[in-house]
PyMOL CGO cylinders between C-alpha atoms (Angstrom):
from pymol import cmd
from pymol.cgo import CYLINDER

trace = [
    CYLINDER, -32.75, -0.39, -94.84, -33.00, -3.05, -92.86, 0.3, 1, 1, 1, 1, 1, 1,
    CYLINDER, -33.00, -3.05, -92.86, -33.13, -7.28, -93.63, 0.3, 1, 1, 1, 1, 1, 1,
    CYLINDER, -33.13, -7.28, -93.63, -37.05, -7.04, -93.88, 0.3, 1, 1, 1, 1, 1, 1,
    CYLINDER, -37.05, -7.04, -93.88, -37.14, -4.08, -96.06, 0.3, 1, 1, 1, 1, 1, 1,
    CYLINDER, -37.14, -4.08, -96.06, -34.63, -5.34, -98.42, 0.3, 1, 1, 1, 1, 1, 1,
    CYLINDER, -34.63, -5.34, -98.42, -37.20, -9.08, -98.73, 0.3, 1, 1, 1, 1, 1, 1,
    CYLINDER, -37.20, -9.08, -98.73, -40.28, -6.96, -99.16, 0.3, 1, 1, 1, 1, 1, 1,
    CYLINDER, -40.28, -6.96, -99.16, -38.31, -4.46, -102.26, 0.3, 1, 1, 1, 1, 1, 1,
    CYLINDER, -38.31, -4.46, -102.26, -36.87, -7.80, -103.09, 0.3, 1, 1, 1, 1, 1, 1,
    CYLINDER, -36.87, -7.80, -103.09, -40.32, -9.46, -103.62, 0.3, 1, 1, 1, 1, 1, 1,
    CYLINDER, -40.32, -9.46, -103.62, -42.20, -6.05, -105.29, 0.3, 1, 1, 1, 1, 1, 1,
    CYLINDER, -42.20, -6.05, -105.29, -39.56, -5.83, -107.52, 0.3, 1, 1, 1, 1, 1, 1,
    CYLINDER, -39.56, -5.83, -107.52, -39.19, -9.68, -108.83, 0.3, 1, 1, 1, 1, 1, 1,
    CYLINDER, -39.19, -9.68, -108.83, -42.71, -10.57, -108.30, 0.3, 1, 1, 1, 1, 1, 1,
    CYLINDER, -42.71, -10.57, -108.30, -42.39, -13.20, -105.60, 0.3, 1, 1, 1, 1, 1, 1,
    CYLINDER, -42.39, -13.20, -105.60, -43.88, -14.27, -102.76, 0.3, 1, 1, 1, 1, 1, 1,
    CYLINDER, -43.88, -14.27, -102.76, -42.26, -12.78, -99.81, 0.3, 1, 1, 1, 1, 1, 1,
    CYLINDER, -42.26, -12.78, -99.81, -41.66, -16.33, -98.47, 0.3, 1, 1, 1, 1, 1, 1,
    CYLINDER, -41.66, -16.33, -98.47, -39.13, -16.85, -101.54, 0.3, 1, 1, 1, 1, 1, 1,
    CYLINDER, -39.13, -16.85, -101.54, -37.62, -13.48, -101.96, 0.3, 1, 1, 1, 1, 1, 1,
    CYLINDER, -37.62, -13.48, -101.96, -36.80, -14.36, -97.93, 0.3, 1, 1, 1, 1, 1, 1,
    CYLINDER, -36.80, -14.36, -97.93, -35.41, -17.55, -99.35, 0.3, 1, 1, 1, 1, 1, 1,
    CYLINDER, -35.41, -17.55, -99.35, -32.57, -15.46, -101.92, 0.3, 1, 1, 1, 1, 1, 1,
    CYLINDER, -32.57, -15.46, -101.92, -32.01, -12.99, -99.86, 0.3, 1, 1, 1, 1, 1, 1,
    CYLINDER, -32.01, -12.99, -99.86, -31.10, -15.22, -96.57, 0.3, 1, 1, 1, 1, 1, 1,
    CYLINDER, -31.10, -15.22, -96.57, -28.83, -17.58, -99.75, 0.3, 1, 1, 1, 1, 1, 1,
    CYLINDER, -28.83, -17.58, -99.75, -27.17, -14.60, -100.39, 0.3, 1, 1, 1, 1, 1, 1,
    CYLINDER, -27.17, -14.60, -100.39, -25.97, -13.55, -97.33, 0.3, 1, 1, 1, 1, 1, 1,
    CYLINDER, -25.97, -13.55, -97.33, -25.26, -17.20, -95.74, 0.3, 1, 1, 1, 1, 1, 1,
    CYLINDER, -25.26, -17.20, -95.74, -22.76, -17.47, -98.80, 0.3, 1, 1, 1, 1, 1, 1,
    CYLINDER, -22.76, -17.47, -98.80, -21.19, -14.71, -98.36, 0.3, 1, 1, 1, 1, 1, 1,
    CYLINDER, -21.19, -14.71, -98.36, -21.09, -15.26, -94.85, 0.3, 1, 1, 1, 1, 1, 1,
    CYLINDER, -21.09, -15.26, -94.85, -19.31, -18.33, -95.61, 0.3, 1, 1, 1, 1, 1, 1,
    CYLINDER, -19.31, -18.33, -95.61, -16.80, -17.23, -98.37, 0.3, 1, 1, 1, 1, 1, 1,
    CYLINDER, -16.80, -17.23, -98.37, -15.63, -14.54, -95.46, 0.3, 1, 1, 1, 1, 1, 1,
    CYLINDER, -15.63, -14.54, -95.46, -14.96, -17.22, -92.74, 0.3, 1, 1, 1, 1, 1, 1,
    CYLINDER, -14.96, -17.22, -92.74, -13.24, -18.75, -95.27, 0.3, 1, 1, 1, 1, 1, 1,
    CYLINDER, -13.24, -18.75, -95.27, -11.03, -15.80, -95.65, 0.3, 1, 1, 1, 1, 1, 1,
    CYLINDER, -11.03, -15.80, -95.65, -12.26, -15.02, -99.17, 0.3, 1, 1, 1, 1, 1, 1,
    CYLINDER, -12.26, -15.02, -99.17, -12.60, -11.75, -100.17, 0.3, 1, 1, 1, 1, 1, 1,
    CYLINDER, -12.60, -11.75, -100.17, -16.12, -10.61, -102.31, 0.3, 1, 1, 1, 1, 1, 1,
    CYLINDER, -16.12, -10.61, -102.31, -16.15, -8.09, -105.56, 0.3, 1, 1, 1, 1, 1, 1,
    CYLINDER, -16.15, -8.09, -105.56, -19.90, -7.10, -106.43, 0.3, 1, 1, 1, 1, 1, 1,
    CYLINDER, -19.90, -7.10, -106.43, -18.57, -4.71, -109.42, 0.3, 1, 1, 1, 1, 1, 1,
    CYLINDER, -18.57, -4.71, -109.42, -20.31, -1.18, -109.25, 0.3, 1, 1, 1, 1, 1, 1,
    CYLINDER, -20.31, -1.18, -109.25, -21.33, -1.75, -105.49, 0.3, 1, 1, 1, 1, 1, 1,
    CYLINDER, -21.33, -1.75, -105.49, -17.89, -2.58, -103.67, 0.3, 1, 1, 1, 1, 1, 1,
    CYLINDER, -17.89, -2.58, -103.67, -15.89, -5.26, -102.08, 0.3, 1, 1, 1, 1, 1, 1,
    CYLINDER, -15.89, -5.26, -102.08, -15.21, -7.16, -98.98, 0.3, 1, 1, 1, 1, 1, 1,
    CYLINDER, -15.21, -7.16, -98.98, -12.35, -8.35, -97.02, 0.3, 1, 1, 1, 1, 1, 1,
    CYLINDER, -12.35, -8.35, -97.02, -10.73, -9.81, -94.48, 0.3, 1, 1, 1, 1, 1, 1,
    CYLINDER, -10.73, -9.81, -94.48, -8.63, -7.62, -92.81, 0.3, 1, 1, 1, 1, 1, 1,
    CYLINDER, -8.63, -7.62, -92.81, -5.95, -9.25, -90.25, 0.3, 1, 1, 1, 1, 1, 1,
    CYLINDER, -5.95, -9.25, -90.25, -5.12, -7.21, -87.33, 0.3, 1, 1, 1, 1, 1, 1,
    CYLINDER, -5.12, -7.21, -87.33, -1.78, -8.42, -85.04, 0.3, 1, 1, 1, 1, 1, 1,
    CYLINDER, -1.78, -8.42, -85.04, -1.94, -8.58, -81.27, 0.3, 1, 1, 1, 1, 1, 1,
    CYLINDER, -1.94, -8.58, -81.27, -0.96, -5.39, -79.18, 0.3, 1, 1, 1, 1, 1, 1,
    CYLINDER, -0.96, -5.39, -79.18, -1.18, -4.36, -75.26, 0.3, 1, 1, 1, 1, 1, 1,
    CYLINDER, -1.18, -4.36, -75.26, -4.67, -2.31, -74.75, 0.3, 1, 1, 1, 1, 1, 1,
    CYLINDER, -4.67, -2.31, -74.75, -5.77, -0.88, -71.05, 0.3, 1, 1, 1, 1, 1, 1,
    CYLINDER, -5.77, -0.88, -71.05, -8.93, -1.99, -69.24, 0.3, 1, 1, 1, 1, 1, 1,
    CYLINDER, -8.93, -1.99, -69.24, -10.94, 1.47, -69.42, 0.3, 1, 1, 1, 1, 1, 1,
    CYLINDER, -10.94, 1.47, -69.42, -12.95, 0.97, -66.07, 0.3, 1, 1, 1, 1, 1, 1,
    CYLINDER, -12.95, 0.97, -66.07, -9.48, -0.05, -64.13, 0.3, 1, 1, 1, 1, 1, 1,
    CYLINDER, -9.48, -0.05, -64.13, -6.45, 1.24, -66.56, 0.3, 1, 1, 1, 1, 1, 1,
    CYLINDER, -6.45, 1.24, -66.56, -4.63, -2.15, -66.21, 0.3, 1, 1, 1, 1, 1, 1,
    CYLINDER, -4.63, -2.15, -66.21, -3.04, -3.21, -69.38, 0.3, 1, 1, 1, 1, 1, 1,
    CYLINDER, -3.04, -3.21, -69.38, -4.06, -6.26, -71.00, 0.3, 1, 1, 1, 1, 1, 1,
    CYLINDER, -4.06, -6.26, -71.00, -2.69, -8.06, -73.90, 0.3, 1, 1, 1, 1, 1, 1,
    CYLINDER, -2.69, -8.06, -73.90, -5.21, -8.25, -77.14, 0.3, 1, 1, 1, 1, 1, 1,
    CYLINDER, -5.21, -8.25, -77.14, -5.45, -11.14, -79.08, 0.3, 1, 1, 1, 1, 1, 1,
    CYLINDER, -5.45, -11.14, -79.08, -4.57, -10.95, -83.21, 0.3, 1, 1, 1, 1, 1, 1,
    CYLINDER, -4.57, -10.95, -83.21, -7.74, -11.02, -84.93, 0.3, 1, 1, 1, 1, 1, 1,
    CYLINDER, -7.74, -11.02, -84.93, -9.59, -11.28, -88.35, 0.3, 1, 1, 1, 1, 1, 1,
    CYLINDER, -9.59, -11.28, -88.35, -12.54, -8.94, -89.33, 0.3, 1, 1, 1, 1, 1, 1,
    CYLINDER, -12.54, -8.94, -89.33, -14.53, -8.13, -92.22, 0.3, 1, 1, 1, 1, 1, 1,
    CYLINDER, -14.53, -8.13, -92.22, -14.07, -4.88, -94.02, 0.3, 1, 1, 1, 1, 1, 1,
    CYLINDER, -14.07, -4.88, -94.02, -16.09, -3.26, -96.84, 0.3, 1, 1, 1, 1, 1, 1,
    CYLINDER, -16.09, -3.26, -96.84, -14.59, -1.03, -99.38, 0.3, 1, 1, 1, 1, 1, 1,
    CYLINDER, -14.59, -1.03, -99.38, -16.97, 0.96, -101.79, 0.3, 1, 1, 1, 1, 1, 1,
    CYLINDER, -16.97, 0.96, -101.79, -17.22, 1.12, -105.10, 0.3, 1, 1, 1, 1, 1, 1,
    CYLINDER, -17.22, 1.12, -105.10, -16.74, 3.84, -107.52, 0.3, 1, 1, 1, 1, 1, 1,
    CYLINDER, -16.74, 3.84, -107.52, -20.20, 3.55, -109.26, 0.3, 1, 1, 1, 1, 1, 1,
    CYLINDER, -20.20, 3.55, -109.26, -22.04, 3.97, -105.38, 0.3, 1, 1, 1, 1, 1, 1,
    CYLINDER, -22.04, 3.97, -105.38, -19.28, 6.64, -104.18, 0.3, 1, 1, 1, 1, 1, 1,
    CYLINDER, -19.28, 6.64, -104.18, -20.33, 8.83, -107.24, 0.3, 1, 1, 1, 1, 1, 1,
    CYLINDER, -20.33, 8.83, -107.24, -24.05, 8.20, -106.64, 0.3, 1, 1, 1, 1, 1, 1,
    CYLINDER, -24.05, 8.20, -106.64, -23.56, 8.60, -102.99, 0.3, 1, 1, 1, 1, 1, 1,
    CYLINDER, -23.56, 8.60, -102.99, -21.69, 11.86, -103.83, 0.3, 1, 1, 1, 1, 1, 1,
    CYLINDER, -21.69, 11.86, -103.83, -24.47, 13.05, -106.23, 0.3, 1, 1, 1, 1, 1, 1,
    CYLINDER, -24.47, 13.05, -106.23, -27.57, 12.98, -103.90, 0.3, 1, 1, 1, 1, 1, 1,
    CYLINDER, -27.57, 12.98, -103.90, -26.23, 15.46, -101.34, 0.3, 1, 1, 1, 1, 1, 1,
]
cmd.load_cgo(trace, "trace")
């Protein structure tokens, strides 16, 4: 699914006009966009969680030329499912 997919279930299931259930959904992800480059984490109970995961600096290698170069510590989002969607993930195979 897709951003455009989730506006149009969005709007069928609600009963909005597709310009407003374009309006939540792009809400809802600009705040949580924002809470994780403010280095909060997110719980959405039954669905999972996200986090900011910080990652130190260490000595990688070019792959085209092998030369080693010196990564920079860095900060990236990580999602870690929920129970409830594990099990129904689990259950539809």
């Amino acid at each position: 699914m897709n951003k455009s997919e989730l506006i149009e279930a969005l709007a069928q299931d609600i009963g909005v006009p597709h310009r407003e259930a374009a309006a939540i959904t792009n809400t809802v992800i600009d705040t949580m966009t924002e809470a994780l480059a403010r280095g909060e984490s997110i719980e959405i109970r039954g669905f999972g969680s996200f986090v900011i995961k910080h990652y130190g600096s260490y000595e990688g290698r070019n792959p085209k030329t092998g030369k080693k170069i010196k990564v920079s510590p860095k900060k990236l989002p990580f999602f870690k499912v929920g129970k409830d969607l594990r099990e129904q993930v689990n259950s539809k195979r």
